[in-house]
C-alpha positions in Angstrom: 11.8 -2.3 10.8 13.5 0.7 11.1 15.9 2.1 14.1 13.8 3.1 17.2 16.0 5.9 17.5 14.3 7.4 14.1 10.8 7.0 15.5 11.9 8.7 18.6 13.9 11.6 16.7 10.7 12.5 14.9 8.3 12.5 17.7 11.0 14.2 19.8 10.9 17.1 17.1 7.4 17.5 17.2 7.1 18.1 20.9 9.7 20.0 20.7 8.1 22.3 18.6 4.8 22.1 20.7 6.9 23.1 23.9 8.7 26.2 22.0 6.1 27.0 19.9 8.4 29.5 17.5 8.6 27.7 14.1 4.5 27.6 13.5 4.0 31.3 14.8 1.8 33.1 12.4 3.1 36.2 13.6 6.4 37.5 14.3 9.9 35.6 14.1 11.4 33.0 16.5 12.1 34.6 19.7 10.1 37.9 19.5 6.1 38.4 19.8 5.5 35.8 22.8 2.4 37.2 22.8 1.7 36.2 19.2 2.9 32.4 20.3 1.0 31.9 23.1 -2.2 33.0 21.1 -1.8 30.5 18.3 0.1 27.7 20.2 -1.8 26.9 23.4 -3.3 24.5 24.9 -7.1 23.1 24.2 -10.0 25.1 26.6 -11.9 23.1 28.3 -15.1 21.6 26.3 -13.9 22.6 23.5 -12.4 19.8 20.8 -8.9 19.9 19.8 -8.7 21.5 16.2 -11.6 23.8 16.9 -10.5 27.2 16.3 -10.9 30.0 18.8 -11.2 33.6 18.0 -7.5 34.6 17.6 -5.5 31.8 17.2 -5.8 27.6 17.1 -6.1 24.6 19.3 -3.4 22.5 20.2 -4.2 18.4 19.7 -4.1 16.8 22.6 -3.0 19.5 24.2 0.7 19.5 23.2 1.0 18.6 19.4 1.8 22.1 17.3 -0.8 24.0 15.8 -0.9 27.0 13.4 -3.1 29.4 11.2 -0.6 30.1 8.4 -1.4 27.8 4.9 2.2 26.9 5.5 2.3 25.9 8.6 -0.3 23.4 8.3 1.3 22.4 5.2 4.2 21.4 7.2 2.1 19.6 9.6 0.4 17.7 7.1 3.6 16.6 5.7 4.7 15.4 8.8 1.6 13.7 10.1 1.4 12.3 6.6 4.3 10.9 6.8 4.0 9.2 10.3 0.8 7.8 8.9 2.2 6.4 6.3 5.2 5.3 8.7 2.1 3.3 11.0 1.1 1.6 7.4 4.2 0.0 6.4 4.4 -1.1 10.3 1.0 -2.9 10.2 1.9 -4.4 6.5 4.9 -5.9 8.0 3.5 -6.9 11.0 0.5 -8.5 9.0 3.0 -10.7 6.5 4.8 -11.8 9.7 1.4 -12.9 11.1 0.8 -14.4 8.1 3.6 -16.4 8.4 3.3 -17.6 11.8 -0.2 -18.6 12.0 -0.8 -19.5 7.6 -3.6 -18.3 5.5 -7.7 -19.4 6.2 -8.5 -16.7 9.3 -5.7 -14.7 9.5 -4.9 -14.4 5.5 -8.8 -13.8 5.2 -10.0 -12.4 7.9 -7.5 -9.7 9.8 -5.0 -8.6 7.3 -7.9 -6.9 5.1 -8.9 -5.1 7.9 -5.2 -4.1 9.1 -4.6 -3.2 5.7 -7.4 -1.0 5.2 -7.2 0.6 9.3 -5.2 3.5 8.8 -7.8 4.8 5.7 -10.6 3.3 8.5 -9.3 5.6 11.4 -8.6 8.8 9.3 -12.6 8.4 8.2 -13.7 7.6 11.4 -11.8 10.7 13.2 -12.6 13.0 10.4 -16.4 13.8 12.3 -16.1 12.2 15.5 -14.9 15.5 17.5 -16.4 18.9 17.7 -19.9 20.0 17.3 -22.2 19.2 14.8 -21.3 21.8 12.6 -17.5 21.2 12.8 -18.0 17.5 12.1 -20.1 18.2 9.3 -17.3 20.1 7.6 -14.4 18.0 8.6 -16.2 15.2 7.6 -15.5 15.9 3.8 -12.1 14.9 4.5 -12.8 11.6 5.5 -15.0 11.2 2.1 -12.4 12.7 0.4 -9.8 10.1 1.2 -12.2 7.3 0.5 -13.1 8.3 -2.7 -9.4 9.5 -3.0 -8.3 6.0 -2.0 -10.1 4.1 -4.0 -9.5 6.6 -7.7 -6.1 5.9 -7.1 -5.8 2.4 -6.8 -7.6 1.8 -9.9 -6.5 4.4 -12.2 -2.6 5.5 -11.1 -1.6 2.3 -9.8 -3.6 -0.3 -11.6 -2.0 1.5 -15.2 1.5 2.5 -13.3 1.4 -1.6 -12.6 0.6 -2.5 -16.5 3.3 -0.1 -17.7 6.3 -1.7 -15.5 4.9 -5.6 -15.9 4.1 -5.0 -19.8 5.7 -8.0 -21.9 5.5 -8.6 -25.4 1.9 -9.9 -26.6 2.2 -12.9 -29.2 -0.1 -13.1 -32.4 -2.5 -14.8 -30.6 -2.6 -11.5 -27.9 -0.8 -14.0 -25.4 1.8 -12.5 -23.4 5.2 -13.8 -23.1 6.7 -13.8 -19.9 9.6 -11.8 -19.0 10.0 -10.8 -23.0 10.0 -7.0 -23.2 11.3 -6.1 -27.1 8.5 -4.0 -28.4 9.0 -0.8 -25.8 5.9 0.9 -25.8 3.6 -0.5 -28.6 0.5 0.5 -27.4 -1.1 -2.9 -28.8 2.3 -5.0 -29.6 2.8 -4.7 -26.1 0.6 -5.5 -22.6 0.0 -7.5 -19.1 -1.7 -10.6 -18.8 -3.7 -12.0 -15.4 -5.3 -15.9 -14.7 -9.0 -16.2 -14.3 -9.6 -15.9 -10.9 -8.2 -12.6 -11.0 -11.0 -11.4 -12.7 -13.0 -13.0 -10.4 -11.8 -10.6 -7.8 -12.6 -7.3 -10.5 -16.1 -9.1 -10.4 -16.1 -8.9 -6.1 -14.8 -5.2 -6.8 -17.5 -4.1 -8.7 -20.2 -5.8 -6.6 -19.0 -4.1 -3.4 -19.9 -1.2 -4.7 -23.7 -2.0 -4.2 -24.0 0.0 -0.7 -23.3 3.3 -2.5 -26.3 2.6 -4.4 -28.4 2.1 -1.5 -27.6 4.8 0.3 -28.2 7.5 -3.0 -31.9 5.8 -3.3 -33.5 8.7 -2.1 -31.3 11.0 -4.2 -31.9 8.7 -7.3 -35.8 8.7 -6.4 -36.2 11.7 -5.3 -37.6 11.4 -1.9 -38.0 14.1 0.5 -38.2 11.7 3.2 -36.5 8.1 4.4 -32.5 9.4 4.4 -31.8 8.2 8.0 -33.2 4.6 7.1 -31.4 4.3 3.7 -27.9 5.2 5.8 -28.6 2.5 8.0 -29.9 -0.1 5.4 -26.4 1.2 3.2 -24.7 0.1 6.2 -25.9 -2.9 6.9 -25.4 -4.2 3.2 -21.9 -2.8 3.9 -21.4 -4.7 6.8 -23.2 -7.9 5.2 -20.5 -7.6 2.1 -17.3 -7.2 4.4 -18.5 -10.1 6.5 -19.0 -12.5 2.9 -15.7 -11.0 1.0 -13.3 -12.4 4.6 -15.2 -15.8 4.5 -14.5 -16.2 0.6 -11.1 -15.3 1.7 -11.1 -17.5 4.5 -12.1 -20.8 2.7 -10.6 -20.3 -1.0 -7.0 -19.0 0.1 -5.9 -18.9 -3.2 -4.3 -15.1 -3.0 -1.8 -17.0 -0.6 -1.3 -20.0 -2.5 0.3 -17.3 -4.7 2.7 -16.0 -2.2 3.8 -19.1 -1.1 5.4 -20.1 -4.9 6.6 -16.3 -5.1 8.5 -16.8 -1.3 10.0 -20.1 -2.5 11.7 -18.0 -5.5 12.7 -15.1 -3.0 14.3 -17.6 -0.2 16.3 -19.3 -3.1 17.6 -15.8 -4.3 18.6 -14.7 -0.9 20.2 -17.8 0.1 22.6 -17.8 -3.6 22.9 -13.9 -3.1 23.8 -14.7 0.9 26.6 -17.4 -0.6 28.0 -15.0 -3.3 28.8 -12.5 -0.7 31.0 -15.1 1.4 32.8 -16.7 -1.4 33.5 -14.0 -3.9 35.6 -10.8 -4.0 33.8 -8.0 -2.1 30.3 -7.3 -1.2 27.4 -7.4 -3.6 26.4 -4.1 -2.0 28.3 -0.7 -1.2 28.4 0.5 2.4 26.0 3.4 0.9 23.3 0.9 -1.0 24.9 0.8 -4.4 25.4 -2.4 -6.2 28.6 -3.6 -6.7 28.2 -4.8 -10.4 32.5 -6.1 -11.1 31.2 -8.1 -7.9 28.0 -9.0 -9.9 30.4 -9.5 -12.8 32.8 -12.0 -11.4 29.5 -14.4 -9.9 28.6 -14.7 -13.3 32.2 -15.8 -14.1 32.5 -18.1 -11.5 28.9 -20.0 -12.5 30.0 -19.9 -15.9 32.6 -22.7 -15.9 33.2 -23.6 -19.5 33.6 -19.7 -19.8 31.6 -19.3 -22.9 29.6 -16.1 -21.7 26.5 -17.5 -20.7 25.2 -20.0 -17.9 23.6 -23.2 -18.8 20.7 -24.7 -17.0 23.4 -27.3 -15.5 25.9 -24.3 -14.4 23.3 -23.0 -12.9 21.7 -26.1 -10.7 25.7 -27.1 -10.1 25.8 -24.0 -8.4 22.3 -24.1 -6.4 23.3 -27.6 -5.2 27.0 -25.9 -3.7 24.8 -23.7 -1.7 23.7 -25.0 1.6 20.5 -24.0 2.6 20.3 -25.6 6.2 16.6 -23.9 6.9 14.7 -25.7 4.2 14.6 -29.0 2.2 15.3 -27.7 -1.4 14.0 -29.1 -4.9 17.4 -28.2 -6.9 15.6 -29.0 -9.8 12.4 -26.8 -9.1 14.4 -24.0 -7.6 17.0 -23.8 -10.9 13.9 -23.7 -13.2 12.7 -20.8 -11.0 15.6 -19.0 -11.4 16.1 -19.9 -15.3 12.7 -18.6 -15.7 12.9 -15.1 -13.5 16.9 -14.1 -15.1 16.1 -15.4 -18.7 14.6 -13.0 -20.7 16.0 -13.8 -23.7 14.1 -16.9 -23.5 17.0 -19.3 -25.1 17.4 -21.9 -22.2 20.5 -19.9 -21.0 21.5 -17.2 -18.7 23.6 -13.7 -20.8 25.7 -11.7 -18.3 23.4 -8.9 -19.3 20.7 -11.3 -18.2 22.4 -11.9 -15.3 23.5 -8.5 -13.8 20.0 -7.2 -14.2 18.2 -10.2 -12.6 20.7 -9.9 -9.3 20.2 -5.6 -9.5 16.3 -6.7 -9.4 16.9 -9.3 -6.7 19.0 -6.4 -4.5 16.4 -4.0 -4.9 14.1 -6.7 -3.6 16.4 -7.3 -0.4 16.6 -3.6 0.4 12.7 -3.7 0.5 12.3 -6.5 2.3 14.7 -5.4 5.0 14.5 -1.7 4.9 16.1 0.1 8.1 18.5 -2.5 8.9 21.0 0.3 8.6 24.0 -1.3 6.8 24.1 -2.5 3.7 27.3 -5.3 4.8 27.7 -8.9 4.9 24.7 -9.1 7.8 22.4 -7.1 5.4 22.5 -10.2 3.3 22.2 -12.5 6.4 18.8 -10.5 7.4 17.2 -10.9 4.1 17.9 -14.7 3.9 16.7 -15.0 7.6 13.1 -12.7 6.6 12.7 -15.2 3.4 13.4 -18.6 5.0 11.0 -18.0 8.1 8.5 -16.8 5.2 8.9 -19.9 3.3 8.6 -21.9 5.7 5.8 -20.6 7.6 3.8 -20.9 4.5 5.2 -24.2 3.0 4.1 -25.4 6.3 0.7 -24.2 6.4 0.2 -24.9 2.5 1.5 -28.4 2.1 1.9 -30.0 6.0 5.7 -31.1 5.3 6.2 -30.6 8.7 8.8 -27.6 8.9 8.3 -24.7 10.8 9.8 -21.2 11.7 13.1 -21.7 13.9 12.6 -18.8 16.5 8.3 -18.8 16.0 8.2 -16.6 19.5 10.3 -14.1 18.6 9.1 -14.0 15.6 5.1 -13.4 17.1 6.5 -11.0 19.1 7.9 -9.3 16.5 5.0 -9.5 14.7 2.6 -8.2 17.4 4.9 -5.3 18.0 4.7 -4.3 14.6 1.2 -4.2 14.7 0.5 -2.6 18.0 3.1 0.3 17.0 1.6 0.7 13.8 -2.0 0.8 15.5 -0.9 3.0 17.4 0.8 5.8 15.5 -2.3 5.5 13.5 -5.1 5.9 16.2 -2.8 9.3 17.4 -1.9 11.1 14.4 -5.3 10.4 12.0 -6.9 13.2 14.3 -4.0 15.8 13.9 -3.8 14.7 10.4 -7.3 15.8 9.7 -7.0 18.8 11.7 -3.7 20.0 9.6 -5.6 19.5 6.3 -9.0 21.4 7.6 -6.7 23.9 8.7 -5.0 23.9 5.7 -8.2 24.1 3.5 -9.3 27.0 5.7 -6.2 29.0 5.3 -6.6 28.5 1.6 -9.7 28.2 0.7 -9.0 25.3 -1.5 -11.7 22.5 -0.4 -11.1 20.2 2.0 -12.2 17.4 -0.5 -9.6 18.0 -3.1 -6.9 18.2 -0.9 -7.8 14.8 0.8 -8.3 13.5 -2.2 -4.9 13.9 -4.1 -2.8 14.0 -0.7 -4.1 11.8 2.0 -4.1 8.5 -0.1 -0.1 9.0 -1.2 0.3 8.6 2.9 -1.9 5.3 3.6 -1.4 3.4 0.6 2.3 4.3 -0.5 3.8 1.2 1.3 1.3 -0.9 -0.8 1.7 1.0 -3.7 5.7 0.3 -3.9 4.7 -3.3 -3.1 2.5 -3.6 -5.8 4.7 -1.9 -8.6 7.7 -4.1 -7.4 5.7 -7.6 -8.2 4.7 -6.3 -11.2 8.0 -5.3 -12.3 8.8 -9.6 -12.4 7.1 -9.2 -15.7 5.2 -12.9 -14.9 1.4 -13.7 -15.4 1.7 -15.2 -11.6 2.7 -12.1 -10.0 1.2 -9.7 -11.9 -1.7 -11.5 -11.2 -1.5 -11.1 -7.4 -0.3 -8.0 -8.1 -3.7 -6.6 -9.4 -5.6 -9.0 -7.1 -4.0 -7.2 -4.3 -5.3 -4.3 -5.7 -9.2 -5.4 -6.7 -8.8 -6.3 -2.7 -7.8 -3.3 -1.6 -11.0 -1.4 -3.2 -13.0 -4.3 -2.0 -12.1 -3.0 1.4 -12.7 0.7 1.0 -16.2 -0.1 -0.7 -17.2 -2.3 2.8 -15.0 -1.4 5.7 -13.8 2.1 5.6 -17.5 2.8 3.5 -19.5 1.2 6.8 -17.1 3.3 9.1 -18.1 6.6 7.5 -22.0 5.4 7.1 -21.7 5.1 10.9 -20.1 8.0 11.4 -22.6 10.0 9.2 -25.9 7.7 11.0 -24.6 8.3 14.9 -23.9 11.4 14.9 -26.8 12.8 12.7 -24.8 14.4 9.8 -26.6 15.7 6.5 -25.8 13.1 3.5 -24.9 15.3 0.9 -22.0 13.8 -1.0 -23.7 12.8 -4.3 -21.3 13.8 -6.6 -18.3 12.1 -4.4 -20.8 8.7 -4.5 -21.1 8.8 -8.5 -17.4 9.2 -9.2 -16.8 6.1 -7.1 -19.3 4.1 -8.6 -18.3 4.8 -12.0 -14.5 4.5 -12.0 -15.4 0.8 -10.0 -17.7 0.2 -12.1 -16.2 0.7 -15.4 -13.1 -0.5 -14.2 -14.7 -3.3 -12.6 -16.7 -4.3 -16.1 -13.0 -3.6 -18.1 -11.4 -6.3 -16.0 -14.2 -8.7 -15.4 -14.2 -10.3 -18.2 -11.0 -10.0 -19.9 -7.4 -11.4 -18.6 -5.2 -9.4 -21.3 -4.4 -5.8 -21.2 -2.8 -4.3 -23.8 -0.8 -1.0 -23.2 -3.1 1.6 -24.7 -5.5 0.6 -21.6 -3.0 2.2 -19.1 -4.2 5.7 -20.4 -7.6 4.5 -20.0 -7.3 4.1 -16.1 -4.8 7.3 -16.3 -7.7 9.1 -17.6 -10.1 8.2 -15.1 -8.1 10.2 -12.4 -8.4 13.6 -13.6 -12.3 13.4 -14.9 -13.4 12.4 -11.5 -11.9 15.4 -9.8 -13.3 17.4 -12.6 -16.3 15.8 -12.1 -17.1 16.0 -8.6 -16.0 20.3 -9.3 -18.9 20.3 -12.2 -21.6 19.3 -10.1 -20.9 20.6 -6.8 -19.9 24.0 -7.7 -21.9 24.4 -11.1 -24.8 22.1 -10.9 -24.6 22.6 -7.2 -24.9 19.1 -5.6 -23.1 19.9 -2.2 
């Protein structure tokens, strides 16, 4: 988690420039035209919605946040709301493995961490038309459509192919993929990624979810002049109905976090031999400044290597595990040295290369600096942090998984860790989705760019980026097992967009009496789900020529949703 002092910095500097109100002007330079300030930055009139616009100048959110006219000055807000959106993500990701942790898969696995993974997309639809009039929420409500269709584009098309370029391994004769063997570069059909079957079960759940958006085009599709309200309603039941049946099937076949439980074991391992290399060899594995020390790297590999014949032998290796004394956890020696045989040797020869070896510990580092990002210092207690985070994971879930009886050493501190994450990252969300929105509607206006477009391309990068580096991390381990989780995760994540933040904005559009006119937006969802959806369904091997398939997706929905709004006239 990182410093408070950062968080406070930040939201220091943006009162800061509410209070002073120089920086956003639209007219004049700081310190002259106070006139020109105090028409653009001032505070909301009463009955009138924050982010309306008055003749002459702009409305402050909630009465203090900055506001401007200028395109870039709202870009600049957007930036910076962005980014403290995205900030509230990675909180309530954190905060949702740590719950994970403490109270196991079943409910929590299935039930809550979908929805705290999808509530920052949730609250920027739900805020994007629940202020102003009718006619205001009407048009701001384009953003909230254009981050769920934005959302969802991106998962399966940028990061489902970004995931099958950095996990490709070499496919066999029989179109098998080898794990962690990567010889063939970029052979579009020599070389691919490879998932179990109940993956594809999950691309199946994906493409089903997307049954509400046909429900609620049925009077578009039959051309009825009548019956709009009722299909809304009925799209948001069937939304509801699906969210409600995807958390039990999460609930009673756990099997995402059967996953993460063997993919914890590895990491506790790693951290605890990277934790014991630090101590007992000569310097730090890390620079004060993040960069790894790779003569330090170097001289490990010596020191395992004890015949000194250049590479490290399945018994080198386990000698060395068994030195190591992890007090936290009752280790299998021989399961965890098969692990690690199997995640450092690529080669595939039953031995460990120093080439082998220095990138497997540069992977493992990267992995640590993830894991405890914001900790500051990258020192002897940087090490002691990530084996801490790994053991209280492992054993939260060995517990939960297999009933050996070990538990987390300091569980209350841990909840209330947890619970902090989660209530600060609830937080920033719930207060900057509605100056987010406002920025980009400002933004649009200024422009004249739509609203949609810029929603669409921008607004995801700042709710899903956390998840998105996640995701491209796993599936750099180059294994079937987490790449399967890996696109799992991601089939999930468009599960939820198609139910929960879809129902949100069907309420939103049913309470407050909006027009349905997002046709176009509708049918590029449903095709890139469902042609992704079919792709994946019934296939577990992906060569690398499909990438550009997904790739291409991207840019032909956003040309089009253009084509038939602005030519064909849908909108």
């Amino acid at each position: 988690m990182p410093p408070p002092r950062t968080l406070a910095v930040l939201l220091l500097a943006v009162v800061a420039v509410a209070a002073h109100g120089r920086l956003l002007a639209s007219d004049g330079l700081p310190g002259q035209g106070s006139a020109s300030d105090a028409a653009v930055l001032r505070l909301s009139s009463a009955g009138r919605p924050a982010g309306e616009a008055e003749e002459g100048g702009c409305e402050m959110t909630y009465g203090f946040l900055p506001c401007t006219e200028t395109a870039g000055g709202n870009l600049f807000l957007a930036l910076a709301y962005g980014f403290l959106m995205f900030k509230s993500a990675t909180y309530l990701s954190a905060g949702s493995e740590l719950l994970l942790e403490i109270l196991g898969p079943g409910i929590v696995g299935g039930l809550f961490l979908p929805i705290l993974g999808a509530l920052p997309d949730a609250l920027l639809i739900l805020v994007s038309g629940l202020s102003g009039t009718k006619e205001v929420a009407q048009s701001q409500v384009l953003i909230g459509m254009g981050l769920l269709a934005g959302s969802t584009i991106m998962l399966l098309t940028i990061l489902w192919g970004s995931c099958v370029i950095v996990g490709k391994c070499d496919l066999s004769e029989d179109s098998t993929t080898i794990d962690s063997q990567d010889t063939k570069a970029f052979s579009l059909f020599g070389s691919g990624v490879s998932t179990d079957l109940q993956t594809s079960y999950a691309a199946r759940i994906m493409a089903i979810s997307v049954l509400p958006f046909i429900v609620v085009q049925i009077p578009q599709i039959l051309k009825l002049q009548s019956g709009h309200r009722l299909t809304l309603l009925l799209g948001l039941i069937v939304a509801v109905l699906l969210l409600l049946t995807y958390c039990l099937y999460q609930i009673f076949q756990p099997w995402i976090q059967r996953r993460k439980l063997e993919y914890s074991r590895l990491k506790h391992v790693m951290s605890g031999l990277l934790k014991h290399a630090q101590m007992h060899t000569f310097g730090h594995l890390v620079d004060d400044d993040g960069t790894p020390n790779v003569s330090v790297i170097e001289k490990l590999f010596h020191k395992i290597d004890l015949d000194n014949d250049g590479k490290i032998g399945r018994g080198e290796l386990q000698a060395f595990i068994v030195g190591v004394n992890f007090e936290d956890i009752e280790l299998d020696t021989n399961l965890a040295t098969d692990q690690v045989m199997a995640d450092f040797d690529r080669s595939r020869n039953s031995s460990i290369e120093k080439g082998e070896f220095v990138d497997g510990v540069l992977r493992w580092l990267e992995e640590a600096k993830r894991v405890v990002a914001g900790s500051g210092a990258y020192s002897k207690k940087f090490m002691d942090d990530f084996h801490i985070t790994t053991g209280e994971e492992h054993n939260a879930l060995l517990d939960k998984h297999e009933d050996d009886g070990e538990s987390i050493e300091n569980p209350t501190w841990t909840c209330f860790k947890a619970i902090s994450l989660l209530l600060l990252g609830t937080a920033m969300a719930a207060a900057f989705a509605d100056p987010l929105v406002d920025a980009v509607h400002n933004f649009s206006s200024a422009t004249s760019i739509p609203s949609f477009f810029i929603s669409f391309i921008a607004m995801p990068l700042a709710t899903n980026s956390s998840e998105a580096v996640s995701a491209i991390i796993f599936a750099s381990r180059k294994k079937q097992r987490t790449l399967s989780l890996t696109f799992s995760e991601v089939y999930g994540g468009v599960t939820m967009n198609n139910t929960l933040c879809l129902a949100v904005f069907l309420a939103l559009v049913y309470v407050r009496g909006l027009t349905w006119d997002f046709s176009s937006e509708v049918l590029v969802i449903f095709l890139v789900c469902i042609i992704m959806g079919l792709f994946t369904s019934f296939r577990t091997k992906f060569p690398l020529w499909t990438c550009f398939v997904a790739f291409l997706l991207y840019p032909l929905s956003l040309v089009l949703v253009y084509i038939l709004d602005y030519k064909f006239g849908w909108s």
